[in-house]
ROFI-284194 format. One line per 8 residues: number of its first residue (from 1); their letters; for each residue x, y, z of N, C-alpha, C. Coordinates in steps of 0.2 Angstrom, whole numbers, plus 2048, in hexadecimal, padded with zeros to 3 digits. Layout:
<recs>
NUM) a) X,Y,Z,X,Y,Z,X,Y,Z | ...
</recs>
This chain:
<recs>
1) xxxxxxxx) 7D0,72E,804,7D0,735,802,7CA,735,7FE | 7C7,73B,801,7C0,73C,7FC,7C0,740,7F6 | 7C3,73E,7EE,7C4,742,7E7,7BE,746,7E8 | 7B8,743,7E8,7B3,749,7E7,7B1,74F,7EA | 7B5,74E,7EF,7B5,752,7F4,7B9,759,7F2 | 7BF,756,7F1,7C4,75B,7F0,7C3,75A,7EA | 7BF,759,7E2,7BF,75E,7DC,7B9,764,7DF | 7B2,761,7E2,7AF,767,7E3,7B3,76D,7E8
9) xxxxxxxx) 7B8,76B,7ED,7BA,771,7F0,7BE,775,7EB | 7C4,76F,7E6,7C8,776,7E2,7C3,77C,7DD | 7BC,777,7DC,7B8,77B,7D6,7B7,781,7DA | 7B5,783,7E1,7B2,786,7E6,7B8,78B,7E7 | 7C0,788,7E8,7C3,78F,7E7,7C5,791,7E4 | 7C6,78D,7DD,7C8,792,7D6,7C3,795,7D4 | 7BD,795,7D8,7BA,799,7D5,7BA,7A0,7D8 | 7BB,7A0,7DD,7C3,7A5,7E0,7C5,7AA,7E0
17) xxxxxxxx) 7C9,7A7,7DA,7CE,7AA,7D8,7CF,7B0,7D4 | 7CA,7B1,7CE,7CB,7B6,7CB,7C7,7BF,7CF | 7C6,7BC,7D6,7C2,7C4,7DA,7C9,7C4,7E0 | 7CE,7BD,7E2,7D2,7BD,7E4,7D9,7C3,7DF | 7D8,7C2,7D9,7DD,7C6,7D5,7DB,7CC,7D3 | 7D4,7CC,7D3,7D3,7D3,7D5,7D3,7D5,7DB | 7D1,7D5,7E0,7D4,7D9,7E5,7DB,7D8,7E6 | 7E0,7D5,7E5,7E7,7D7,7E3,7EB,7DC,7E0
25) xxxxxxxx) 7E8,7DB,7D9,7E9,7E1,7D4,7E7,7E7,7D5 | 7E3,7E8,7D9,7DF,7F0,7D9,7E2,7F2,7E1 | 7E4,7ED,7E5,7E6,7EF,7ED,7EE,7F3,7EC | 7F0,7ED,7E5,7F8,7EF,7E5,7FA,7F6,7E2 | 7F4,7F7,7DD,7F3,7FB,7D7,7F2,802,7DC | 7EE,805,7E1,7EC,806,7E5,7F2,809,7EC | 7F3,805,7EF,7F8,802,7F3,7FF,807,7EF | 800,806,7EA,807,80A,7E8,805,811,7E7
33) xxxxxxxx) 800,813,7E5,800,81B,7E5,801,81D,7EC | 7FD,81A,7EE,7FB,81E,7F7,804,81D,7F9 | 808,817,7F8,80D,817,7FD,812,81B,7F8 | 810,81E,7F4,816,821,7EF,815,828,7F1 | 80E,82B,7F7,80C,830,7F8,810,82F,800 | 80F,829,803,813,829,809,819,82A,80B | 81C,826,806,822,826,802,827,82E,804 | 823,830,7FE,825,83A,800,823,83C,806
41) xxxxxxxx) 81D,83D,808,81C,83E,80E,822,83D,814 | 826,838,814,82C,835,819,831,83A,816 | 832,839,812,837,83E,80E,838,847,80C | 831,847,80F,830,84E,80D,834,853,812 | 836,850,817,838,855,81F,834,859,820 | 82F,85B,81F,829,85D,823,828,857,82A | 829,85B,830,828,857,836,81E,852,837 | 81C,856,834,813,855,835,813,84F,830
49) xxxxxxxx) 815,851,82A,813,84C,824,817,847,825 | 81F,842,828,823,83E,82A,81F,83A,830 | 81E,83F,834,819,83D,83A,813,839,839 | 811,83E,835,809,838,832,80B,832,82E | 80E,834,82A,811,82C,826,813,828,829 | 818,829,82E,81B,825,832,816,81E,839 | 812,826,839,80D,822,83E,80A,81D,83A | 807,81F,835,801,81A,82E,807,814,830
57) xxxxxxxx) 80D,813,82F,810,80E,82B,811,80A,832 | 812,810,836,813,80A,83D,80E,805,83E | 806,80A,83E,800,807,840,7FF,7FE,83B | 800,801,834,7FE,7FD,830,804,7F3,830 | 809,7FA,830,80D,7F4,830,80D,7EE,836 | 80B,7F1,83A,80C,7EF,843,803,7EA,845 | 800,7EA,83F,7F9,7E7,843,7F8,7E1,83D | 7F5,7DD,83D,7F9,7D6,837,7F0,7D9,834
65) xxxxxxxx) 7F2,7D5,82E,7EE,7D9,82A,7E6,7D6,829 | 7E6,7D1,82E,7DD,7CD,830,7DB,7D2,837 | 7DE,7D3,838,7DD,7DB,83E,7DA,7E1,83B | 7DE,7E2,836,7DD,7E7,832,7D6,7E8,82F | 7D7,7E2,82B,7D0,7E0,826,7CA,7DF,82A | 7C9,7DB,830,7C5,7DB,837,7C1,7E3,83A | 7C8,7E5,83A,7C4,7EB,83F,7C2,7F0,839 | 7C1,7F1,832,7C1,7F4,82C,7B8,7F1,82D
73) xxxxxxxx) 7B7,7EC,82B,7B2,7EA,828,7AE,7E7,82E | 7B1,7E7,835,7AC,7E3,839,7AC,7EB,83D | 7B1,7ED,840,7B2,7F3,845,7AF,7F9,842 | 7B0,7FB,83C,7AC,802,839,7A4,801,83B | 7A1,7FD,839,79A,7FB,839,798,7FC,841 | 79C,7FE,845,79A,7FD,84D,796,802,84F | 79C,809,84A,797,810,84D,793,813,848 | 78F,816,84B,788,819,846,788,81D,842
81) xxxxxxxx) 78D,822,845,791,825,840,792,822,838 | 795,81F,838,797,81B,833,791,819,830 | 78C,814,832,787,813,831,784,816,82B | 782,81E,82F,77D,821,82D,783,825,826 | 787,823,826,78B,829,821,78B,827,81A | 78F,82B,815,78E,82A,80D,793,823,80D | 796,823,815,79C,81D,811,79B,817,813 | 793,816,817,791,810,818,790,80A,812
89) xxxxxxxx) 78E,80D,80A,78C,807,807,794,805,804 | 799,808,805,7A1,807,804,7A2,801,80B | 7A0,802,810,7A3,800,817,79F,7F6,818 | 799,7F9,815,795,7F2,816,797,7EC,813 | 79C,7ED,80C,79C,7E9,806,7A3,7E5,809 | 7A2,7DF,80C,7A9,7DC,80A,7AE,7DC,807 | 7AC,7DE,7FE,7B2,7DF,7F9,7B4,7E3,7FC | 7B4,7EB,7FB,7B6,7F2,7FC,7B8,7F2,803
97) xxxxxxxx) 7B7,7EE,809,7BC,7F1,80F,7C0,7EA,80D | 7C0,7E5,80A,7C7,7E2,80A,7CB,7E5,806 | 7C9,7E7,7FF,7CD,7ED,7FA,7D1,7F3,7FE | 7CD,7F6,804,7CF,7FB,809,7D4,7FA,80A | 7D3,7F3,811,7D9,7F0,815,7DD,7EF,80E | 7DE,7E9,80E,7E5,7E8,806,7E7,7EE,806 | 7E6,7F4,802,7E6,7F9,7FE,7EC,7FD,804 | 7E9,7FE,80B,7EB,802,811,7F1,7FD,812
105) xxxxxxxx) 7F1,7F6,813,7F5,7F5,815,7FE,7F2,810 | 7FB,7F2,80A,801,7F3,803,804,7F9,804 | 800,7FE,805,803,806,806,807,807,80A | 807,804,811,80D,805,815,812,7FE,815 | 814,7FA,811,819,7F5,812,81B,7F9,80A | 817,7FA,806,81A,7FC,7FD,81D,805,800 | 81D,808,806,81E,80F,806,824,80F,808 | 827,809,80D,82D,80A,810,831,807,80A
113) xxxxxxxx) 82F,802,806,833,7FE,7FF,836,806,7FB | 831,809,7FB,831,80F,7F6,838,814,7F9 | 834,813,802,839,81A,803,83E,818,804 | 840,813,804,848,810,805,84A,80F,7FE | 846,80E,7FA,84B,80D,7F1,84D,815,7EF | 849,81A,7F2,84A,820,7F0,84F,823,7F5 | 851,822,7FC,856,822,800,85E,820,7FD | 85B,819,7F9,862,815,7F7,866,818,7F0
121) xxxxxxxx) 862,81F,7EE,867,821,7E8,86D,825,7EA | 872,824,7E8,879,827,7E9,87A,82D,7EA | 87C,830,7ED,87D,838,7EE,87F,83B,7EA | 885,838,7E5,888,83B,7DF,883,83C,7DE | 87F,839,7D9,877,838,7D4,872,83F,7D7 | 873,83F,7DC,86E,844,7DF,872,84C,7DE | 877,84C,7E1,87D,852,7DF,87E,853,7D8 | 87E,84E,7D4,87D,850,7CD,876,853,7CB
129) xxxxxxxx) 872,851,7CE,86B,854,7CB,86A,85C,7CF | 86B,85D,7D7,86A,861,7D9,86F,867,7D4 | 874,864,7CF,879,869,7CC,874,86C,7C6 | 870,866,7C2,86E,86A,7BD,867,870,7C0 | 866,86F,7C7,85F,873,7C8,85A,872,7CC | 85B,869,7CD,854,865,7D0,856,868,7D9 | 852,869,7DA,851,867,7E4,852,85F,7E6 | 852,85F,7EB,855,85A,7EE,851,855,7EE
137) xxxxxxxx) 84A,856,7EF,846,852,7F0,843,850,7E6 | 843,854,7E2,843,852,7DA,846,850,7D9 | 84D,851,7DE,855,84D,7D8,852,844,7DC | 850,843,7E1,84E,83E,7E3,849,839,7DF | 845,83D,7DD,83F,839,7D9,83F,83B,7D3 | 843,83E,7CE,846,83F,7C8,845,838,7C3 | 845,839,7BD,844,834,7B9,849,82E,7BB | 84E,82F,7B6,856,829,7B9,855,82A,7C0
145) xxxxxxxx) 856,82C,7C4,857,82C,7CA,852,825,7CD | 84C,826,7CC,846,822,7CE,849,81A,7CA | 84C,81B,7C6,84D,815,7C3,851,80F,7C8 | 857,816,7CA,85B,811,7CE,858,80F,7D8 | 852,815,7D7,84F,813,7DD,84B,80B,7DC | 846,80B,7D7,842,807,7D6,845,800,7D7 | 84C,801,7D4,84F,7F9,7D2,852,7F7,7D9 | 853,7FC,7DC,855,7F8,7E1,84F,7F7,7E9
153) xxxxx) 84A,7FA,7E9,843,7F9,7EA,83F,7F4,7E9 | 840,7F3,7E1,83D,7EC,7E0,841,7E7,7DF | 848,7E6,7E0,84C,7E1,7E4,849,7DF,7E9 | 844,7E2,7ED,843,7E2,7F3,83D,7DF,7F5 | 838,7DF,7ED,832,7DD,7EF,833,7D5,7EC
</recs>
């Protein structure tokens, strides 16, 4: 076995690492807003706005995420449109379409985590809330309420 070998390789991938942790951070960081925006979307019973999240979370979930980050950063570049547009010097950069991909694809597996921890609050809990005033979909996402969603959501991750 060749040591030299493999210290020059581990120097090569830790060095790595700290653009590996950042685009984690910023993807997950990212990734929760959108899917907490998905999240209600599924929830809102609006048939359009279910249907569009629905579709997002199928898409995203259902294509593996080297698909994803492939047709983002190889496939966008194919039409001229894109090209010649203000989102080409975003499209060109490796960094910012794996950030995309990550960011899109956190968004639909962290939307259905969300919207099943906020499905899982007790109906008591909610009929209590709707008693002092809240709507149905507030008594859902309410302070305490969210608490008991979250815990059992993040059970989950």
């Amino acid at each position: 076995m060749d040591s030299d070998f493999l210290v020059q390789t581990m120097k090569l991938l830790l060095a790595g690492v700290p653009l590996t942790l950042k685009l984690a951070f910023y993807s997950i960081a990212a990734g929760a807003v959108f899917a907490v925006l998905l999240a209600l979307m599924r929830l809102s019973g609006n048939r359009v706005l279910d249907s569009a999240a629905r579709s997002y979370v199928f898409v995203f979930r259902g294509t593996p995420l080297l698909v994803q980050i492939f047709l983002i950063y190889y496939g966008l570049g194919q039409f001229p449109d894109v090209r010649e547009s203000v989102l080409w010097p975003f499209f060109r950069e490796p960094y910012w379409c794996a950030l995309l991909a990550l960011t899109l694809n956190t968004a639909a597996y962290s939307s259905e985590i969300i919207r099943g921890g906020i499905l899982s609050v007790p109906f008591g809990q909610i009929e209590a809330a709707r008693a002092c005033g809240m709507s149905r979909i507030t008594a859902r996402i309410s302070g305490e309420l969210m608490i008991c969603a979250f815990d059992v959501s993040l059970g989950r991750l």
